[in-house]
N, C-alpha and C positions, 0 to 999 in steps of 0.2 A: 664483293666479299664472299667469300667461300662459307660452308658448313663452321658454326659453330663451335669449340671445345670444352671441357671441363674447364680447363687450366683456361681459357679464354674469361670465361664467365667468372671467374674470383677475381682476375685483372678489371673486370667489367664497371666490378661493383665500387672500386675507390675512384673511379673517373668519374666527368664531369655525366649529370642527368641526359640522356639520352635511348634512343628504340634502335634496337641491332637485330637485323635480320637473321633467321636463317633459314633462311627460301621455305620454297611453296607457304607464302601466308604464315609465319611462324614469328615472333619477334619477341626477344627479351628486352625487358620493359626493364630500365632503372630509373626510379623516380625523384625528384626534390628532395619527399621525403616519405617514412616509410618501406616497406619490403621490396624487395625486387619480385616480379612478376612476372608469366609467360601470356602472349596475346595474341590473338589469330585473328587473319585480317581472310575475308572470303564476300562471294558474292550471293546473295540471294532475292531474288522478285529484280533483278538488274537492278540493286543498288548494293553499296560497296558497305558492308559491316564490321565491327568489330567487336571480338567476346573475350574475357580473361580466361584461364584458364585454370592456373593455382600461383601458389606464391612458390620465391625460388628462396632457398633448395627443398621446401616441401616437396614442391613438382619435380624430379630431378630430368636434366636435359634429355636421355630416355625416354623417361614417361612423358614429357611435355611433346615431343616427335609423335608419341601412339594415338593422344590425346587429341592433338592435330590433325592425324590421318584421318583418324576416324570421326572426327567434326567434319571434315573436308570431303568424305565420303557422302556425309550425309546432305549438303550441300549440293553435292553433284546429283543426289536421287529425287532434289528437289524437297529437302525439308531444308527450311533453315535452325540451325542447331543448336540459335536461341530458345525459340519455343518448344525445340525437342529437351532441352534442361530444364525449361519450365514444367513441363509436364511430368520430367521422371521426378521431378520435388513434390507434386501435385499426388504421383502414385503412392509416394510416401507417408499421407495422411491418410491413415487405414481407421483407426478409432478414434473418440473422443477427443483423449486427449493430446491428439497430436491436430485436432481442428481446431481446439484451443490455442493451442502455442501460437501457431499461424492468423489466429484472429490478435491476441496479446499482441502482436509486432504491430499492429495497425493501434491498437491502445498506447502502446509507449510512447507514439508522434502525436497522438492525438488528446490523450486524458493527461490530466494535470496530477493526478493521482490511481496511477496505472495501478501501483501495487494494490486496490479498494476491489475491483474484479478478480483479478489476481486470488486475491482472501480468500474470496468466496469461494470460487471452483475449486480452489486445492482442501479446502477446510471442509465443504460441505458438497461441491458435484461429482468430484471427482472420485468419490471413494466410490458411488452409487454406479457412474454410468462410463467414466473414465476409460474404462478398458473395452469397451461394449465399441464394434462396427459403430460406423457413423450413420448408414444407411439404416442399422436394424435397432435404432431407438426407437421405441414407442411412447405414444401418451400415456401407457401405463404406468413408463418407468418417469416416469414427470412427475404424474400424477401423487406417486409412491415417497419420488423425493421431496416435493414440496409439503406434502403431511410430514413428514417426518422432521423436516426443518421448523415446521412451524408446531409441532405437537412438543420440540424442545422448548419452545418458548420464546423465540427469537421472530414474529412474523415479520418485522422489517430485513433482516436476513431471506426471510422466505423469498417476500417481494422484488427486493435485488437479486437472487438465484433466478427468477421468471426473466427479469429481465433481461440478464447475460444469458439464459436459454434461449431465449428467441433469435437476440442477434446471433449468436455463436449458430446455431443452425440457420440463419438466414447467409452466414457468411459460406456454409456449408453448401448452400443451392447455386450461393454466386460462383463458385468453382465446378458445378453438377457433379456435388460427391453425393449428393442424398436429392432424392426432387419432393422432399416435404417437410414443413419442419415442425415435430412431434407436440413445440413447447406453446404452436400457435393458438389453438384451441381455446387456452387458460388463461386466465384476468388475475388479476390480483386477490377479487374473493374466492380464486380457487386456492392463494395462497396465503399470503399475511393479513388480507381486507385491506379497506381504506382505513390508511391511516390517518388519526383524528390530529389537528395540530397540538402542539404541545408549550403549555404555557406555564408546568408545575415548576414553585418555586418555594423552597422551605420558611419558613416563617423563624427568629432566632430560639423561638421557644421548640418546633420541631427539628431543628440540629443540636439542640443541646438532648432532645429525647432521642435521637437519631444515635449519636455517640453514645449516647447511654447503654443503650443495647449494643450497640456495637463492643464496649467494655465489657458486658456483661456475659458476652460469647465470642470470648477467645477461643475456642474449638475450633469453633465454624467462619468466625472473621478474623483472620488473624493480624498480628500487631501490623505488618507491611500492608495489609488493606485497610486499617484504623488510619495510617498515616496517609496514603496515599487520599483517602476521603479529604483528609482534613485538607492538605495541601492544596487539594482541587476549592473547597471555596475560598480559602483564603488567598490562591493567585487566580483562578477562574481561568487558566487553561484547560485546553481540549487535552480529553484520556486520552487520546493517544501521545500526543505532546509530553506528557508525562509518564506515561508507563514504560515509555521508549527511550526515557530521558538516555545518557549516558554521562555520568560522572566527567568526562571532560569537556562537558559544558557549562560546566560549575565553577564558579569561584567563589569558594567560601569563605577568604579572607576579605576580600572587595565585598561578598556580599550581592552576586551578580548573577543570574540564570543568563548566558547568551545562547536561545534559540535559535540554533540554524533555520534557515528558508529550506532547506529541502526536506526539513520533518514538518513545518509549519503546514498548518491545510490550506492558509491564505496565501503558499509561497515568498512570503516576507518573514526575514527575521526578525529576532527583537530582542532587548536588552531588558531582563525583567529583573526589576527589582528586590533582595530578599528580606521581610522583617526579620528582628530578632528569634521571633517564637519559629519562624519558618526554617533560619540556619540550626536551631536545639534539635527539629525533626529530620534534617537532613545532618547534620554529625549523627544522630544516632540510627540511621540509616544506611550509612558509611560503612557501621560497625558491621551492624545486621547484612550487609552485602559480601562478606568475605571474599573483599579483595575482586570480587566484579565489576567488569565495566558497565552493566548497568546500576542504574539506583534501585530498581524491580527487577533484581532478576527472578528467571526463572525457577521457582522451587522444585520442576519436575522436570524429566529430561522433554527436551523440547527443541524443534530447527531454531527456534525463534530463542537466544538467551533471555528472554526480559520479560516480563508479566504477557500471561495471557490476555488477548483484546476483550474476551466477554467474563473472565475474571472475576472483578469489582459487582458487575450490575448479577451474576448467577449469586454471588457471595450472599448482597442485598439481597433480591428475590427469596433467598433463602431464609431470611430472618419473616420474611411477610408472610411463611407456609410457603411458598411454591418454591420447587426444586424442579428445572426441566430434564424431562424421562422418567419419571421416579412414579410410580403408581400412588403410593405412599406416600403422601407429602406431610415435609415436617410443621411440628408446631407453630402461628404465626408469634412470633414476638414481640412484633409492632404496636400490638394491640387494635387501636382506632384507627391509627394514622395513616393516611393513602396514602398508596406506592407513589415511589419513586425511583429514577434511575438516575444514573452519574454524572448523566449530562445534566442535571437539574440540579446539582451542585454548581455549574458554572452557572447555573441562572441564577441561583439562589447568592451569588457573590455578588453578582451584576445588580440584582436586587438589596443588597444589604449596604452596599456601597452608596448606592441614592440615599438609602434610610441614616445616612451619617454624615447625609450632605456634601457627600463627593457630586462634584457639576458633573452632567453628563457626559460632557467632551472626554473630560480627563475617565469617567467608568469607562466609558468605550476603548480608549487606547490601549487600558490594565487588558481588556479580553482581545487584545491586538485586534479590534475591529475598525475598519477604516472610519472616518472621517465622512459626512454623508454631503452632498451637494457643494455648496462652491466654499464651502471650508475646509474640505476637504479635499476640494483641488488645488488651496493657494496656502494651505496655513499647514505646514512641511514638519511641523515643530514635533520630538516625540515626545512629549511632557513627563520625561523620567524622572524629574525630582519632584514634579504633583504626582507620577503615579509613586513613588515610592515612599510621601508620604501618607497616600492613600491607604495601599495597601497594608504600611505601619497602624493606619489608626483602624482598619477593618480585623488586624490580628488581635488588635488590646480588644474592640470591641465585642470579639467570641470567642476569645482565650477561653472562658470561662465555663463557656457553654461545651465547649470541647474538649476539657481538660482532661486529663486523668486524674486528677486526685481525688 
């Protein structure tokens, strides 16, 4: 078979899956399924290779011949013109942020929640060092941004930024873009410290003074974080799970939160059940969202439609005095009461739920948490009508405490 044509190649692509030559090592690829593609067959170290080239008609029969030639060139001078592609990719990673990207694609196979490093470098590394050579990072500028992350108030932020800095420049040496990596130096009490475990859990007499003040400062808390509090102890889902929610995972005539597995942190979805009190804050929520797909959106322009991630706990933080960056910090409101943050409202559910004599098994399922040893290998059951009258009798029992009136 002779040289290829235009008019050949549109005929090509309604016929049966097959590889058509057109000499010297060239061959148009039609596959099962998918794009049609160009493919050069060549020799290197005496063994017989093969490399794509582009998709067809991106590639047109043209370029796919130049494309070829000069693969084939390179061949004959004794490179093989796999690794010469690899390396012109490799010269492409000039700053930061392009040794990120290239680390991310080994996260997305690997972490169960890519997007959680992802966060961090775009939110808080990337403004700092992002644009900076990859070789001309120093410990200063480490140094510089891990105070700065944690002098906002965030050290467990800091700690996670250390740690995606090390590997991110350890991945950096593995390709010899940098031969040292700036972030190794520093510990954690160069960043966030050791963090203490954390066991705070509200008592119902500190959520009824917790809302109080939160009532009391609508300036600074506003009604979508008053709700969004309350909703967190009365279903004891993760903030993110709920800040992220999206109105079409809602069924407010059923009465039904269906959590996707791909927002879930556990990767398992689940059917959450809604009280009465829970559907009054979610209608009026609905309203408060103007026609948005999330339940939180955004009030500021932002990539992200839907409630900011540190949001909620700056909000709080801010009623106890501390506002992170602020020289100036506001009045505490709290009074006595030790701090607390968002996640302590899912403890404080978990908690309040034993105190009303929900059996353990059934608290555990409400915070979608697996099932522990051989009962939770053999007993499958998702106890939706125990958790939903759990969570019924958890709403009547801190209606009160949270109420607005």
């Amino acid at each position: 078979m002779g040289k290829l044509t235009a008019k050949q190649l549109t005929s090509l692509l309604t016929q049966e899956p097959a590889k058509h030559s057109d000499g010297d090592g060239l061959y148009f690829v039609v596959p099962r399924s998918g794009q049609a593609y160009w493919m050069l067959r060549y020799t290197s170290m005496g063994k017989r290779r093969e490399m794509t080239l582009g998709n067809y008609p991106d590639l047109s029969l043209k370029d796919a011949r130049l494309a070829a030639a000069t693969n084939a060139k390179l061949s004959r001078d004794g490179l093989d013109p796999l690794i010469a592609k690899q390396q012109t990719k490799l010269t492409n990673l000039v700053v930061v942020d392009d040794l990120f990207a290239d680390w991310q694609i080994g996260n997305e196979k690997r972490l169960k929640h890519p997007g959680i490093p992802a966060r961090v470098y775009r939110n808080d590394i990337s403004p700092e060092i992002g644009n900076l050579p990859i070789a001309e990072v120093t410990p200063r500028h480490i140094q510089f941004l891990l105070r700065k992350i944690t002098a906002s108030g965030r050290p467990t932020i800091a700690n996670d930024a250390l740690l995606y800095l090390k590997q991110i420049f350890n991945h950096g040496i593995k390709l010899d873009l940098t031969s040292h990596n700036p972030a190794a130096p520093f510990s954690v009490n160069d960043a966030g410290g050791v963090e203490a475990s954390k066991d705070r859990a509200l008592s119902l007499d500190e959520v009824k003074h917790a809302f109080k003040v939160f009532r009391e400062n609508p300036d600074s808390f506003t009604r979508d974080n008053y709700l969004a509090c309350a909703l967190l102890v009365c279903l004891g889902v993760r903030k993110s799970e709920l800040t992220e929610a999206k109105w079409a995972e809602f069924n407010l005539d059923k009465a039904v939160w269906s959590l996707p597995k791909e927002r879930s942190k556990t990767g398992v979805g689940m059917e959450i059940p809604l009280p009465p009190l829970v559907i009054e804050w979610l209608n009026e929520l609905k309203v408060r969202a103007f026609d948005s797909e999330y339940v939180f959106p955004n009030r500021r322009s932002s990539k992200n439609g839907h409630m900011g991630a540190d949001t909620l706990n700056r909000a709080i933080s801010k009623l106890f005095g501390q506002e992170p960056g602020k020289k100036i910090q506001p009045p505490n409101k709290m009074g006595d009461m030790p701090h607390f943050t968002v996640h302590d409202l899912r403890r404080t559910c978990r908690t309040l739920l034993a105190e009303i004599g929900i059996p353990g098994h059934v608290a555990e399922r409400c915070l979608n948490h697996k099932l522990k040893g051989v009962e939770g290998i053999y007993n499958k059951h998702d106890y939706f009508e125990e958790r939903k009258e759990a969570l019924s009798k958890l709403a009547d029992y801190i209606q009160k405490a949270i109420s607005s009136n």
